[in-house]
N, C-alpha and C positions, 0 to 999 in steps of 0.2 A: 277443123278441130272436131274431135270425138267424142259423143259423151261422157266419155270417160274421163275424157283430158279437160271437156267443161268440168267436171266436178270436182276433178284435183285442182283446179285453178280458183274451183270457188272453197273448199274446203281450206286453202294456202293463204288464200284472201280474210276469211273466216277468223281461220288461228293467229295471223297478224292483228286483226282488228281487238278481239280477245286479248292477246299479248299486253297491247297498249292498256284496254280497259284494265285488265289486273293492275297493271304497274300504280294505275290511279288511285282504284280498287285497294288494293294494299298501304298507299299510301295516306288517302283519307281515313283508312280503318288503324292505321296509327295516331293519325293525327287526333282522332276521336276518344282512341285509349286513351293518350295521354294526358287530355282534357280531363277524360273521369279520374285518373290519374293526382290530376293535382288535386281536384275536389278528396279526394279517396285521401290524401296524406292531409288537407285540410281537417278534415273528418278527425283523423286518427292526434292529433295534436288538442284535440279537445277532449279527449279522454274518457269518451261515453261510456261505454263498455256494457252498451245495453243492444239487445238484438231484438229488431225491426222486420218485418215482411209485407210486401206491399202487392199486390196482383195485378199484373199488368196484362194479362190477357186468360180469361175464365173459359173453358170449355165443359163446364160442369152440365150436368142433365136437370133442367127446368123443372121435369115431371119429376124427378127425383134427389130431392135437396142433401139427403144424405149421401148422395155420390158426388166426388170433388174430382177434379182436373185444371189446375190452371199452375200458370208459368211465374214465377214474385225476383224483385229484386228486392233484397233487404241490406238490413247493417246489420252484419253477425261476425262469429269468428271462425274462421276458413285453416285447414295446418296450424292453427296457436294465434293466425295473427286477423286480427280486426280489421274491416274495409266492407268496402258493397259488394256484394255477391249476386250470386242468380241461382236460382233452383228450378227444379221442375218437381209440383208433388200430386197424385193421385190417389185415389181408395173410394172409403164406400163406410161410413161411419157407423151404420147400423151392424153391418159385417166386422167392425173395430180392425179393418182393413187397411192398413197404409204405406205408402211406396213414395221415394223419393229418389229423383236426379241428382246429382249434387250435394249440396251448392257446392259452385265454385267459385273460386274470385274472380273478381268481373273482366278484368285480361283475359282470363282463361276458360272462361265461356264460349261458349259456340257466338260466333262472331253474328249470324241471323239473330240471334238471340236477346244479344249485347242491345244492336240497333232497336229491337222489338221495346228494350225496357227503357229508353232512351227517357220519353215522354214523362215517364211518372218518379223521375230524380226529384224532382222540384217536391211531390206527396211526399217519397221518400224521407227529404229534408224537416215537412211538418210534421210526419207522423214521428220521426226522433227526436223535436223539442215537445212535442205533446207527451212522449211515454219519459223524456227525463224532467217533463214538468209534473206529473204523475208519478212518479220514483221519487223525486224531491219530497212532495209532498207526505207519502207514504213514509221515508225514510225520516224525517220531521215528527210524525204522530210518534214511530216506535220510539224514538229518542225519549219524548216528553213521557212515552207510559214509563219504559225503564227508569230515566230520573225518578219517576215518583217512588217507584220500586226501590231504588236504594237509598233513596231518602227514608223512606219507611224501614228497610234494611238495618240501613245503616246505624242507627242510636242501639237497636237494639245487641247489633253485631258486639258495638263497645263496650256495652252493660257487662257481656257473656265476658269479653276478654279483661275487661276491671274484677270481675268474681272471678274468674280462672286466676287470674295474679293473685289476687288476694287468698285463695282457698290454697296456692301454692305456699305462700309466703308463712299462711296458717300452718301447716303441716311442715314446714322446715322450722318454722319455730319450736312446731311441739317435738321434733324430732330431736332439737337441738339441745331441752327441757329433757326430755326423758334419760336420753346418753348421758348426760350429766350427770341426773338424777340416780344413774347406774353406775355411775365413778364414783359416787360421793357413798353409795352403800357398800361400794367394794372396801373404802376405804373404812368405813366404821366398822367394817365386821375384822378387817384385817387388824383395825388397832383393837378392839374388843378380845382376837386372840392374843394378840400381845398381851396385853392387859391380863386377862386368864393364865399365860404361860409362866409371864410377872409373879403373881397374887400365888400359883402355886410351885414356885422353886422357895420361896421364900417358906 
């Protein structure tokens, strides 16, 4: 056998062994989607609708904190619709420099990528009851300023619309008083002519 013919023999060997790995390869990397998959419609049934980012691998510059480089899976929303995503984003803060990969949703991310963010689901999960325990709260205080606001508002609003009725009611009265008041002199002066036309035929 020839070198040559070693080599095709081991390259033929190679692509067979490959072949098989894919088929697994493909197959676990489904079975993984589909895992985040159910989590992902778990997620979307609870109705968060708050967007989370979590850093699952920093390549940032130690010497220089204003420069960023790292890889985040979050809960955001992707084409219109809400699930875990992945991004890539980089810049340089001082330069107000920013660049982003992404996001995509998490099927459709680079499959290296997907595995890479695997570990920090479970952060993922806390850091989105800590920001809708933190939104809760928040959305709570505004509540109780407003109430107070139209509590205070409010007596005042009714006072305006009791004197608006009332200044209305004024003014159709008097409107009502005056017309009147202008039919009743039409009529004296009309009979006053009478009267005059009367007094001199006679």
């Amino acid at each position: 056998m020839t070198s040559s013919d070693s080599n095709t023999a081991k390259i033929q060997s190679n692509f067979q062994a490959l072949s098989a790995v894919a088929s697994s390869l493909n197959s676990a990397s489904d079975e993984f989607t589909q895992v985040i998959g159910t989590l992902d419609e778990a997620l979307k049934k609870l109705n968060i609708g708050l967007t989370v980012w979590v850093i699952f691998e920093d390549r940032g510059d130690e010497h220089d904190p204003s420069r960023y480089d790292c890889d985040q899976i979050g809960y955001s929303k992707v084409d219109g619709k809400w699930g875990i995503a992945l991004r890539h984003i980089w810049g340089h803060e001082a330069f107000d420099a920013h660049n982003e990969d992404g996001p995509w949703s998490f099927k459709d991310a680079p499959r290296e990528m997907r595995l890479r963010s695997a570990d920090k689901i479970p952060e993922l999960i806390k850091a989105l009851s800590n920001e809708a325990s933190s939104t809760t709260k928040k959305i709570q205080e505004k509540t109780k300023e407003l109430r107070e606001l139209a509590g205070a508002i409010t007596p005042v609003s009714t006072e305006a619309k009791v004197k608006a009725k009332i200044a209305e009611r004024t003014a159709a009265a008097q409107n009502v008083v005056l017309t009147g008041a202008g039919k009743m002199g039409t009529i004296a002066v009309s009979d006053l002519l009478g009267r005059d036309n009367k007094t001199g035929g006679k």
